[in-house]
KOLSE-128751 format. One line per field, with one value per residue: x negated, y negated, z negated of N, C-alpha, C in turn; residue in three letters; chain. Coordinates in pm, whole numbers, plus 50000, padded with zeros to 5 digits. Layout:
N
neast: X / ... .
nnorth: Y / ... .
nup: Z / ... .
caeast: X / ... .
canorth: Y / ... .
caup: Z / ... .
ceast: X / ... .
cnorth: Y / ... .
cup: Z / ... .
resn: ALA / ... .
chain: A / ... .
//
This chain:
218
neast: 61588 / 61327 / 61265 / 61157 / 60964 / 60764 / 60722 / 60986 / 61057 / 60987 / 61191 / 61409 / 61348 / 61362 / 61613 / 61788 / 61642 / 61774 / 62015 / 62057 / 62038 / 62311 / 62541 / 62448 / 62416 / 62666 / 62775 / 62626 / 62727 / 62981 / 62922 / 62878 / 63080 / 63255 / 63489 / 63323 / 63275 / 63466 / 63295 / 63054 / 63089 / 63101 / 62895 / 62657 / 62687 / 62826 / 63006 / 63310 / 63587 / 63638 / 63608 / 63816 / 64048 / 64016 / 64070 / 64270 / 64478 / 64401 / 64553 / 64809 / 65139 / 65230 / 65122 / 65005 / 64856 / 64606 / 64651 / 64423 / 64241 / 63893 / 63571 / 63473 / 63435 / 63083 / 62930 / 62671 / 62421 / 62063 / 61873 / 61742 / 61410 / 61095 / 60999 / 61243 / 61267 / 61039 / 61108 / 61369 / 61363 / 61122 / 61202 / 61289 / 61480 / 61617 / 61410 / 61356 / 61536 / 61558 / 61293 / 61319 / 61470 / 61404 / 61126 / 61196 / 61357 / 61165 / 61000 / 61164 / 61196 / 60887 / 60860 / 61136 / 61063 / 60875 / 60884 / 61004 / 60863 / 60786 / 60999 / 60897 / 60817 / 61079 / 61203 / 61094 / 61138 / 61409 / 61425 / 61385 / 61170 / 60880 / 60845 / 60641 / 60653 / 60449 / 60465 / 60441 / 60657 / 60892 / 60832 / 60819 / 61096 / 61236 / 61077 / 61188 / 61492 / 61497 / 61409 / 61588 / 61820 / 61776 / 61733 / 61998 / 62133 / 62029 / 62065 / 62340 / 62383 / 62285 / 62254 / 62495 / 62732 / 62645 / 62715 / 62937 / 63046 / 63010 / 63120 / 63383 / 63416 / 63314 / 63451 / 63578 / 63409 / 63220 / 63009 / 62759 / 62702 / 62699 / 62465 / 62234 / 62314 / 62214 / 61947 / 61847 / 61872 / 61757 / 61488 / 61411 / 61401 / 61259 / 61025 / 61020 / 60954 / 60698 / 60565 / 60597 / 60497 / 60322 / 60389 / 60655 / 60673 / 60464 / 60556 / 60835 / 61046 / 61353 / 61431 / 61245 / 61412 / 61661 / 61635 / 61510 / 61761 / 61912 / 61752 / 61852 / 62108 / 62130 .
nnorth: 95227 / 95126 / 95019 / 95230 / 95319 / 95169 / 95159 / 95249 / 95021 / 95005 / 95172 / 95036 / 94775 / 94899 / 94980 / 94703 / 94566 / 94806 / 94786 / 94502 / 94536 / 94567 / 94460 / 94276 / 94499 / 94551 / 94287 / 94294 / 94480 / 94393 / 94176 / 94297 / 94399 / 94280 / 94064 / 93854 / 93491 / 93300 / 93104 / 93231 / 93421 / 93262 / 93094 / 93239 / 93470 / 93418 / 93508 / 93401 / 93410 / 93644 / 93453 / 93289 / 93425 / 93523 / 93344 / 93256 / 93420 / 93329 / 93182 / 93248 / 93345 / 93576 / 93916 / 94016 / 94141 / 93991 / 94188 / 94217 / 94151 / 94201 / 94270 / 94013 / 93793 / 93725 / 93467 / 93267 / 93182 / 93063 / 93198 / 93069 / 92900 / 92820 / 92576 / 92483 / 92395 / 92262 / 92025 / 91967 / 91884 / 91741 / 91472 / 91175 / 91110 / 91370 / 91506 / 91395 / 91440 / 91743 / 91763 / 91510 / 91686 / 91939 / 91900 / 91762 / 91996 / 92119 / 91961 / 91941 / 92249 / 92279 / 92145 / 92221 / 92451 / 92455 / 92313 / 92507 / 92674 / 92549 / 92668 / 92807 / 92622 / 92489 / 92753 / 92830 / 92551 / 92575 / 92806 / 93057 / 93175 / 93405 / 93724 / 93775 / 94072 / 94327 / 94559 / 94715 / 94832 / 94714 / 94435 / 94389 / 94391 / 94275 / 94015 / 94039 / 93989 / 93772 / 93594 / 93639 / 93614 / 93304 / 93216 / 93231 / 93047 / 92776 / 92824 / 92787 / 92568 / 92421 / 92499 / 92599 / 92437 / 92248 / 92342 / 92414 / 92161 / 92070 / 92211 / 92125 / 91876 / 91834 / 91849 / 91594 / 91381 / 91424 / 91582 / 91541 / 91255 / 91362 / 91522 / 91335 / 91227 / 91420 / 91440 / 91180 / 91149 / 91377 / 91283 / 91005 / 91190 / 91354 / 91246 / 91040 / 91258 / 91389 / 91138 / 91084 / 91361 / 91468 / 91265 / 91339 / 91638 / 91644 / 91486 / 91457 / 91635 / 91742 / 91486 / 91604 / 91819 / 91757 / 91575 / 91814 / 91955 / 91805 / 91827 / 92054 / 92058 / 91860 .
nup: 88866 / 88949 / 88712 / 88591 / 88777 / 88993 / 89248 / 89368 / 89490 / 89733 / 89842 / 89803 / 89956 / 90220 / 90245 / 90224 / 90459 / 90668 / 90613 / 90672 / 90949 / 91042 / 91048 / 91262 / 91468 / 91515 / 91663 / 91837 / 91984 / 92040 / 92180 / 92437 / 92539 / 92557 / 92826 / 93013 / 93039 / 93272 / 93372 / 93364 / 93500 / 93791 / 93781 / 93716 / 93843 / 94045 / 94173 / 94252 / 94362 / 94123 / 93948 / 93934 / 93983 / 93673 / 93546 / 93632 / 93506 / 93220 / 93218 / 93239 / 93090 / 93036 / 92982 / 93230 / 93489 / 93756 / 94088 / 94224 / 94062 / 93984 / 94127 / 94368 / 94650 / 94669 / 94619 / 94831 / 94689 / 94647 / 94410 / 94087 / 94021 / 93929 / 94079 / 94089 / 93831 / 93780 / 93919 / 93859 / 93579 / 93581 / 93630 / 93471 / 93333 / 93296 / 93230 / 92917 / 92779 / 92725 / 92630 / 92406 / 92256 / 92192 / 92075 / 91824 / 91710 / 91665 / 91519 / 91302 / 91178 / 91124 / 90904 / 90738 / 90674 / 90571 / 90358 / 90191 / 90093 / 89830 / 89675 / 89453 / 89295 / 89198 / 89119 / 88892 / 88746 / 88685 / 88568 / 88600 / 88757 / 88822 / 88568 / 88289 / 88137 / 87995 / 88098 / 88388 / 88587 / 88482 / 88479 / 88753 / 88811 / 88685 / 88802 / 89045 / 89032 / 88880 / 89092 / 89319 / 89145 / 89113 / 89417 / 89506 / 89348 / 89443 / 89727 / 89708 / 89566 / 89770 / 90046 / 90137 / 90060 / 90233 / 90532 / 90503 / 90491 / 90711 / 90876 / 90833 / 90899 / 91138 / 91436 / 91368 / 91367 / 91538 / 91723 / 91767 / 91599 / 91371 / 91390 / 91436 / 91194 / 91047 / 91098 / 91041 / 90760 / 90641 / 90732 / 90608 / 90344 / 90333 / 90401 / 90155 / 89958 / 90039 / 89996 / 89758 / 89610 / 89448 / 89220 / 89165 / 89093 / 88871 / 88698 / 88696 / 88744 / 88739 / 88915 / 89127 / 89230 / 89305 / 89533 / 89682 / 89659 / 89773 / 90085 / 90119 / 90176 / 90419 .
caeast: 61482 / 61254 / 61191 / 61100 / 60883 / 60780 / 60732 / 61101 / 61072 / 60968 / 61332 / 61488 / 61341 / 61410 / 61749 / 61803 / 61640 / 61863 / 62198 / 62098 / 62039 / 62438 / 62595 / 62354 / 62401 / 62807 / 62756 / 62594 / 62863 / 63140 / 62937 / 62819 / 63264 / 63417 / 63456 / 63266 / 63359 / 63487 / 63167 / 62890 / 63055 / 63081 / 62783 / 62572 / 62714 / 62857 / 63160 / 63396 / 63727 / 63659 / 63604 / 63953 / 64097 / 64002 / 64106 / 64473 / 64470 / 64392 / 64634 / 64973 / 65168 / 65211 / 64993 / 65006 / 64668 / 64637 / 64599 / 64264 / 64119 / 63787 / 63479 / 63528 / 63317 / 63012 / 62820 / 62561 / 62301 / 61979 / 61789 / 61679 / 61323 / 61037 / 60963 / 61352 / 61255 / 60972 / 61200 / 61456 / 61296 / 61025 / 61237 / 61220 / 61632 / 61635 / 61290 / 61396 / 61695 / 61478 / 61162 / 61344 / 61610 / 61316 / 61121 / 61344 / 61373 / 61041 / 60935 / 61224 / 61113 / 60815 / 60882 / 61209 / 61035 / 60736 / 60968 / 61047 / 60720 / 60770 / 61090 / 60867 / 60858 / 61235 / 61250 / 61040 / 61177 / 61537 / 61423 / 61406 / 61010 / 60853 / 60806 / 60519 / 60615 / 60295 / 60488 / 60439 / 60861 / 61017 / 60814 / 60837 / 61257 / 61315 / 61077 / 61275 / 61580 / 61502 / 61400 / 61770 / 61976 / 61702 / 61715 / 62117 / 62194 / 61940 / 62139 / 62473 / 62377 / 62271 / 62298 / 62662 / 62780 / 62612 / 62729 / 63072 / 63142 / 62967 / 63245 / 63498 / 63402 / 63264 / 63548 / 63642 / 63281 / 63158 / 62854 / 62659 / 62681 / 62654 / 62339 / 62171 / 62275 / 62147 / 61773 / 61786 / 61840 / 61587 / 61356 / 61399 / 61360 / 61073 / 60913 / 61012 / 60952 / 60614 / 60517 / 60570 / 60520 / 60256 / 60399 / 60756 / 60622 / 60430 / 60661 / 61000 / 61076 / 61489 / 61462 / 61224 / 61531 / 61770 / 61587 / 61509 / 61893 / 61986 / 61722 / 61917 / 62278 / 62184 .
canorth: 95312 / 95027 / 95005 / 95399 / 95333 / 95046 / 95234 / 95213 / 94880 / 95099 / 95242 / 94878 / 94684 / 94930 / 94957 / 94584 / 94584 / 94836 / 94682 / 94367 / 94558 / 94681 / 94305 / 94297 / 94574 / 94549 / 94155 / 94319 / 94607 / 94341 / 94125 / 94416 / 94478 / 94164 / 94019 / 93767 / 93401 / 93294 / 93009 / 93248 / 93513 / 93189 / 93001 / 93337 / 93596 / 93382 / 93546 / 93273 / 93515 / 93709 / 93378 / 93220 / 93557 / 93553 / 93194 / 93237 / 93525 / 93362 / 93041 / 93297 / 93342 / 93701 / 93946 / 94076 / 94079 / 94018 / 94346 / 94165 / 94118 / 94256 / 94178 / 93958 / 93782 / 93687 / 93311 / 93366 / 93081 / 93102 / 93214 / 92889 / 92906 / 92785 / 92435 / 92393 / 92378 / 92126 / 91897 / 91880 / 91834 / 91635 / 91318 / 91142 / 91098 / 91498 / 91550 / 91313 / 91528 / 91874 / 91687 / 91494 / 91808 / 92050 / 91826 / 91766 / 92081 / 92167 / 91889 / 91963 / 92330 / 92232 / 92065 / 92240 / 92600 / 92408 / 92306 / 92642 / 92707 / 92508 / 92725 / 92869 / 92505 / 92512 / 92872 / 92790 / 92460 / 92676 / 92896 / 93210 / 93236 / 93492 / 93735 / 93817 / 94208 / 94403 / 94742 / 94704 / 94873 / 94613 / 94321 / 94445 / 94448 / 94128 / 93876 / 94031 / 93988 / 93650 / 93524 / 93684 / 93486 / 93173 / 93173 / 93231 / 92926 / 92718 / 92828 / 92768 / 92395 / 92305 / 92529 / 92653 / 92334 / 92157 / 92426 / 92377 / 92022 / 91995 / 92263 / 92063 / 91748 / 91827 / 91817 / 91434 / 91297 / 91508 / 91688 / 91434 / 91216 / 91478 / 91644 / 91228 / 91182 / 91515 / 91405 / 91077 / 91158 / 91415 / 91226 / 90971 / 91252 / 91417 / 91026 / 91052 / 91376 / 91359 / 91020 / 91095 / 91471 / 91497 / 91271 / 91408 / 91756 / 91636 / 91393 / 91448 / 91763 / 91697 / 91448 / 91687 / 91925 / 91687 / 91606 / 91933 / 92036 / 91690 / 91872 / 92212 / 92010 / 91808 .
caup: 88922 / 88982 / 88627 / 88589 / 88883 / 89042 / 89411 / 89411 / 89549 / 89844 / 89911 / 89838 / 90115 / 90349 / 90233 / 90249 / 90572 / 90755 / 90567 / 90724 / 91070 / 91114 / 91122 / 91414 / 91564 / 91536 / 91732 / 91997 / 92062 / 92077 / 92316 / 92569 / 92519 / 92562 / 92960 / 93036 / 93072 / 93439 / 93406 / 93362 / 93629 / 93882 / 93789 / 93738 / 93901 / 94171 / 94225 / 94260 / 94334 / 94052 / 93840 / 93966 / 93925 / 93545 / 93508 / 93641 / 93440 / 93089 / 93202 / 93278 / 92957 / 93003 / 92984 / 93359 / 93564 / 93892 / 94124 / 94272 / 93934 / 93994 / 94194 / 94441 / 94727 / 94596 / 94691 / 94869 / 94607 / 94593 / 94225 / 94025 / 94070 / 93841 / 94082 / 94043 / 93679 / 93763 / 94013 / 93769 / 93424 / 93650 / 93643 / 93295 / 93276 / 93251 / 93133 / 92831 / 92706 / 92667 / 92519 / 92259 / 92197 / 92173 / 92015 / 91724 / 91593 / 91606 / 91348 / 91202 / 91188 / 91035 / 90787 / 90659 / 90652 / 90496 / 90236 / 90150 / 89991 / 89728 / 89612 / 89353 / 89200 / 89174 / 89030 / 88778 / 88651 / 88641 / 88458 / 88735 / 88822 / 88782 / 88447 / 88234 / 88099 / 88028 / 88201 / 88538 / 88677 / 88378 / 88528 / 88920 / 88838 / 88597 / 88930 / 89174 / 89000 / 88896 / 89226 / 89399 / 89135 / 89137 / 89534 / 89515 / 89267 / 89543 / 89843 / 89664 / 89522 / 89897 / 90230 / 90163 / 90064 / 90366 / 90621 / 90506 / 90504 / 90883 / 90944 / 90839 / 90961 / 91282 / 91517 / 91347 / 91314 / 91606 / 91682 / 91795 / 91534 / 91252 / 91415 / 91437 / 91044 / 90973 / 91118 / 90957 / 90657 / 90643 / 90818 / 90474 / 90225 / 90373 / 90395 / 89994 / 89916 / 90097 / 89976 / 89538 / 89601 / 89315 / 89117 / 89116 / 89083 / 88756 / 88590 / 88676 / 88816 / 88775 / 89063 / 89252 / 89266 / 89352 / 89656 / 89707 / 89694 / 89922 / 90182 / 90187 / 90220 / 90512 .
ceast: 61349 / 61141 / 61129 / 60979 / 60866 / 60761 / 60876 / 61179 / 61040 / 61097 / 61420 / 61510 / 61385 / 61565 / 61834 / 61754 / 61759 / 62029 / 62199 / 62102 / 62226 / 62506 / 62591 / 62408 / 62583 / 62840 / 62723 / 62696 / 62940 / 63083 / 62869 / 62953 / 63324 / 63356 / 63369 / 63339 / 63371 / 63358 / 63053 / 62977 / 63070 / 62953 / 62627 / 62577 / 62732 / 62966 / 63261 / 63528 / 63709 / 63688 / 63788 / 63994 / 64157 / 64082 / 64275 / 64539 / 64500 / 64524 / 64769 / 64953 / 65202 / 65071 / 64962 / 64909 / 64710 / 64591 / 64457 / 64185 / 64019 / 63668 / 63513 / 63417 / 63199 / 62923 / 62684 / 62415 / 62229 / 61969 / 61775 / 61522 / 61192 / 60980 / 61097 / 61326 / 61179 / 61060 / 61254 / 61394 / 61151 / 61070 / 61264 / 61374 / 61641 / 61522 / 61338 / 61476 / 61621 / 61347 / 61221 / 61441 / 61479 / 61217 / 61137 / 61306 / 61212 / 60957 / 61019 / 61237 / 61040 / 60800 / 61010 / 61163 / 60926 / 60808 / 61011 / 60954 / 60685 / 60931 / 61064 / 60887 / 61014 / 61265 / 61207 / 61116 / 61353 / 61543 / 61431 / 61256 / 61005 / 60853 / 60711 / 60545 / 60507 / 60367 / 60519 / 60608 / 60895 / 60949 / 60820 / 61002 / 61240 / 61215 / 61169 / 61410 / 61624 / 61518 / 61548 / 61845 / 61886 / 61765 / 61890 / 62178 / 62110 / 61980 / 62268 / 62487 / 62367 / 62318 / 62458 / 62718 / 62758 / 62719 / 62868 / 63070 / 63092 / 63104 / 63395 / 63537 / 63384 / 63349 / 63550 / 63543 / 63226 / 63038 / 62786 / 62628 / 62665 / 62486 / 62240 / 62180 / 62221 / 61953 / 61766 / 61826 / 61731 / 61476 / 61304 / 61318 / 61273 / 61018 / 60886 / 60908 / 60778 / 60522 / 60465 / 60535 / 60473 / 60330 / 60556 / 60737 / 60546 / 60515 / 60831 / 61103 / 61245 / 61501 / 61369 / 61334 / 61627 / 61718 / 61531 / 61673 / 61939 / 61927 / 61798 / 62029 / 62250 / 62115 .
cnorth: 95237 / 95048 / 95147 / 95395 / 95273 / 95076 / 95266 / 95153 / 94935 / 95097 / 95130 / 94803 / 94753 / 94923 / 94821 / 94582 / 94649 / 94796 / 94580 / 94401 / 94591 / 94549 / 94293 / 94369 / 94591 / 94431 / 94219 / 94477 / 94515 / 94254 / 94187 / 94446 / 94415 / 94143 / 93881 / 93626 / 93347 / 93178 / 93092 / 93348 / 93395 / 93121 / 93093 / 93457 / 93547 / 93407 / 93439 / 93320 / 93568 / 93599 / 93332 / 93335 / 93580 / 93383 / 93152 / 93328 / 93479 / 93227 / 93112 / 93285 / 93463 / 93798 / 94062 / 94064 / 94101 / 94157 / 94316 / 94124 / 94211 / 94225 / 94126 / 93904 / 93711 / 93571 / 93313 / 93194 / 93158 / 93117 / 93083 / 92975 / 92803 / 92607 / 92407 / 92315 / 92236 / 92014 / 91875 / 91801 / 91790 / 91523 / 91307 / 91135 / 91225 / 91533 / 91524 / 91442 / 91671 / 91801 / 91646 / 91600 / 91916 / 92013 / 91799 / 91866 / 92152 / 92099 / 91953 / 92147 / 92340 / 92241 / 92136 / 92407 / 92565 / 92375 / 92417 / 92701 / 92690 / 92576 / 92768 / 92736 / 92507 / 92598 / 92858 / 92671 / 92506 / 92759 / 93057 / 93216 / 93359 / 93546 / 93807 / 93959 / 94259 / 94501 / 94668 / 94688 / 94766 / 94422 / 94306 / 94371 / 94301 / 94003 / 93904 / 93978 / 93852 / 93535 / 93574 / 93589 / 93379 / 93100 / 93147 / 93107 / 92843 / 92728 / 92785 / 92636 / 92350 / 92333 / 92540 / 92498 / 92238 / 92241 / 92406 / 92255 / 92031 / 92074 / 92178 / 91940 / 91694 / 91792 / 91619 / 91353 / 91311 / 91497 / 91604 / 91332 / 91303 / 91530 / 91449 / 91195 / 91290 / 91467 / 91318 / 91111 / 91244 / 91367 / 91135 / 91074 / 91344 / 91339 / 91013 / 91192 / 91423 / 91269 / 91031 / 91213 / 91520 / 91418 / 91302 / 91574 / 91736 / 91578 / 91412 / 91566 / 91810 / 91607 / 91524 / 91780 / 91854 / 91693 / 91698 / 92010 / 91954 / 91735 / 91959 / 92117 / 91946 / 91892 .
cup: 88930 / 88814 / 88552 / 88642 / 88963 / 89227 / 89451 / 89469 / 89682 / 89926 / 89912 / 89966 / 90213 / 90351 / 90298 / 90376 / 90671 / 90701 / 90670 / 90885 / 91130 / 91139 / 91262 / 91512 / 91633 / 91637 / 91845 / 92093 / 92091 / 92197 / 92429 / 92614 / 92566 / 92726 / 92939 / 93067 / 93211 / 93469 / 93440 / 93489 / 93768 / 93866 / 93771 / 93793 / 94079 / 94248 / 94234 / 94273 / 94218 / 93916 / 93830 / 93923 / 93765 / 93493 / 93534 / 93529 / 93269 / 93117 / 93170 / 93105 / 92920 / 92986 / 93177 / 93414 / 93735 / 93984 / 94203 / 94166 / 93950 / 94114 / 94324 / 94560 / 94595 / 94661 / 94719 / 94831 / 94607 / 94440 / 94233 / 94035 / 93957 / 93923 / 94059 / 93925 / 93681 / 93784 / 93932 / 93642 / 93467 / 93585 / 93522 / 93249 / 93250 / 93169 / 92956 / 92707 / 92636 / 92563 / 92403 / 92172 / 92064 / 92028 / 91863 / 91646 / 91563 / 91502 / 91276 / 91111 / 91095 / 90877 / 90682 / 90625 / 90560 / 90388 / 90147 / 90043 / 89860 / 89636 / 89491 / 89236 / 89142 / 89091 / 88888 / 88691 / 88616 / 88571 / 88548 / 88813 / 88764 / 88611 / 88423 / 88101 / 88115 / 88106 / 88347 / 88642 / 88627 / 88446 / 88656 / 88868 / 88795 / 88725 / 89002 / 89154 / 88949 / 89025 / 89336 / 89309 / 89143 / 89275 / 89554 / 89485 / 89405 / 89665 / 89811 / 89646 / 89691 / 90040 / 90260 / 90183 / 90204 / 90508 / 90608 / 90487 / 90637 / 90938 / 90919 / 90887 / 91135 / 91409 / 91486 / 91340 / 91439 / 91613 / 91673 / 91684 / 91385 / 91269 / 91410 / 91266 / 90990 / 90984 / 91049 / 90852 / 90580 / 90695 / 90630 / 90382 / 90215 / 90338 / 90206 / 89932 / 89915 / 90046 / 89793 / 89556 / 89416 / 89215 / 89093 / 89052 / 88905 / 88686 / 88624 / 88785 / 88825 / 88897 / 89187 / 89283 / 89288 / 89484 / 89698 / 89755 / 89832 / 90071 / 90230 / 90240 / 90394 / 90626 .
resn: UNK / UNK / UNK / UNK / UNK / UNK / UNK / UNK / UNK / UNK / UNK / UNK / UNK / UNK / UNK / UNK / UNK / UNK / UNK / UNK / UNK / UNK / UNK / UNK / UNK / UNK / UNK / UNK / UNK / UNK / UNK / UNK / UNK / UNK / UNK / UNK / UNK / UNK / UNK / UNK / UNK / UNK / UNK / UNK / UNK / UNK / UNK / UNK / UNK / UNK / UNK / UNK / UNK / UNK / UNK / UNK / UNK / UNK / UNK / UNK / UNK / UNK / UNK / UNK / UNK / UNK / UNK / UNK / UNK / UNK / UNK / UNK / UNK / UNK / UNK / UNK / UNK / UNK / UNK / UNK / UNK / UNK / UNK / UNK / UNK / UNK / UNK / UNK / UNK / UNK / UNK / UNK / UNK / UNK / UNK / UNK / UNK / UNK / UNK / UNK / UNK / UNK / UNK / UNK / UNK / UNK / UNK / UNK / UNK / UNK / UNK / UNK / UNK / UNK / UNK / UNK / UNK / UNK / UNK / UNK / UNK / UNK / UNK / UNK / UNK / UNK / UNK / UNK / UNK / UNK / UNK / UNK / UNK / UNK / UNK / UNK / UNK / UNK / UNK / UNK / UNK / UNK / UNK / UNK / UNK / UNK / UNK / UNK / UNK / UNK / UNK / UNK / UNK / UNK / UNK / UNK / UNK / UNK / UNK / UNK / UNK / UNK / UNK / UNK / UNK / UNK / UNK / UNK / UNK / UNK / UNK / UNK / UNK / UNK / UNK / UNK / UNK / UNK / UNK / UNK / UNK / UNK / UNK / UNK / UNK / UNK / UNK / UNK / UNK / UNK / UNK / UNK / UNK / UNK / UNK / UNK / UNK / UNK / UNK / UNK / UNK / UNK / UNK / UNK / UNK / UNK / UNK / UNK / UNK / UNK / UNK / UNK / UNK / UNK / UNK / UNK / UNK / UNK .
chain: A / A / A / A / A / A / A / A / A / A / A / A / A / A / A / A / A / A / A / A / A / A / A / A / A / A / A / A / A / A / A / A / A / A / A / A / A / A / A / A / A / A / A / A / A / A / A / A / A / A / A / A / A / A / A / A / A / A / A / A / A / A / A / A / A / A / A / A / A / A / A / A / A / A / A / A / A / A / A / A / A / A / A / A / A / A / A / A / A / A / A / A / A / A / A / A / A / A / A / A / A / A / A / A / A / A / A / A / A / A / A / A / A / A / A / A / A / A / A / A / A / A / A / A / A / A / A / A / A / A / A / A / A / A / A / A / A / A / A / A / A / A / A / A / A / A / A / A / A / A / A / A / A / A / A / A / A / A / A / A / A / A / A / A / A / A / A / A / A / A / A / A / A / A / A / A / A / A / A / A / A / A / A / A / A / A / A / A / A / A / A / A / A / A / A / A / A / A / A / A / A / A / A / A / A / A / A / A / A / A / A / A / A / A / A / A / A / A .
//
């Protein structure tokens, strides 16, 4: 249709748009559905019977509930409060933890969305930039269509692959050290990447896509 009529691209996006809205919208039915965990109804609700309640509840081995499962007294805490916020994340041992957390991903942020930009470099030296049809629909259809398998092969060489080995590793490596070799090594291949940009980009545009893919993986 596209290539009939390039205002076809019209009824696409929205399409693609509300496809990608029902995932969504199915995530937030199951967690408006499911109970809550006995932490957040004691540590935000405050109930403290109802938490124990739920907590003997998931330990038994049947499935029997207790006949007091349901709200229970409730602790009579104050709200947290915006100087709590100061007092705590005042002192530099807590302050510390949010600053460098926060921190963090916001270079990292940055820099890996700023990376993104240069995808067109990539498509191109793959052979998936854009195309130059004089008819308007036949050249509308064959970029878009380039840039979906371009961006596909480009998520496949790096994010998947990355995303699954942290899953498989994570438990035996754990987080902590996974999420510290993930920064340093991007920290490196930014420092690279950054440092030759122009002249990988002119002369050797096989190792710009290497380090380009080694960004998505880690």
């Amino acid at each position: 249709a596209i290539i009939e009529d390039v205002s076809a691209v019209d009824y696409c996006w929205r399409i693609v748009l509300g496809v990608g809205a029902v995932p969504g919208l199915l995530a937030l039915y199951f967690r408006l559905t499911i109970p809550e965990t006995p932490r957040y109804t004691m540590d935000v609700e405050y109930d403290v019977n109802k938490a124990t309640n739920d907590i003997t509840n998931y330990l038994q081995t049947d499935d029997s509930r207790d006949e007091n499962d349901g709200p229970g007294n409730h602790v009579d805490v104050p709200k947290a409060s915006w100087s709590d916020f100061v007092s705590y994340f005042g002192k530099w041992k807590n302050g510390k933890v949010l600053l460098g957390t926060s921190m963090s991903w916001f270079a990292l942020d940055i820099a890996f969305y700023g990376i993104g930009l240069n995808n067109g470099i990539i498509l191109s030296a793959i052979g998936y930039a854009d195309t130059h049809e004089a008819e308007m629909g036949l050249r509308a259809y064959n970029s878009l269509k380039n840039m979906a398998v371009g961006n596909i092969i480009i998520t496949m060489l790096g994010t998947v692959p990355g995303y699954w080995v942290t899953v498989a590793f994570v438990d035996s490596w754990g987080r902590k050290p996974i999420q510290l070799m993930g920064f340093g090594v991007l920290t490196a291949l930014f420092i690279a990447m950054g440092a030759a940009f122009n002249p990988l980009k002119e002369h050797s545009i096989p190792a710009f896509i290497v380090l380009f893919t080694l960004l998505q993986v880690f």
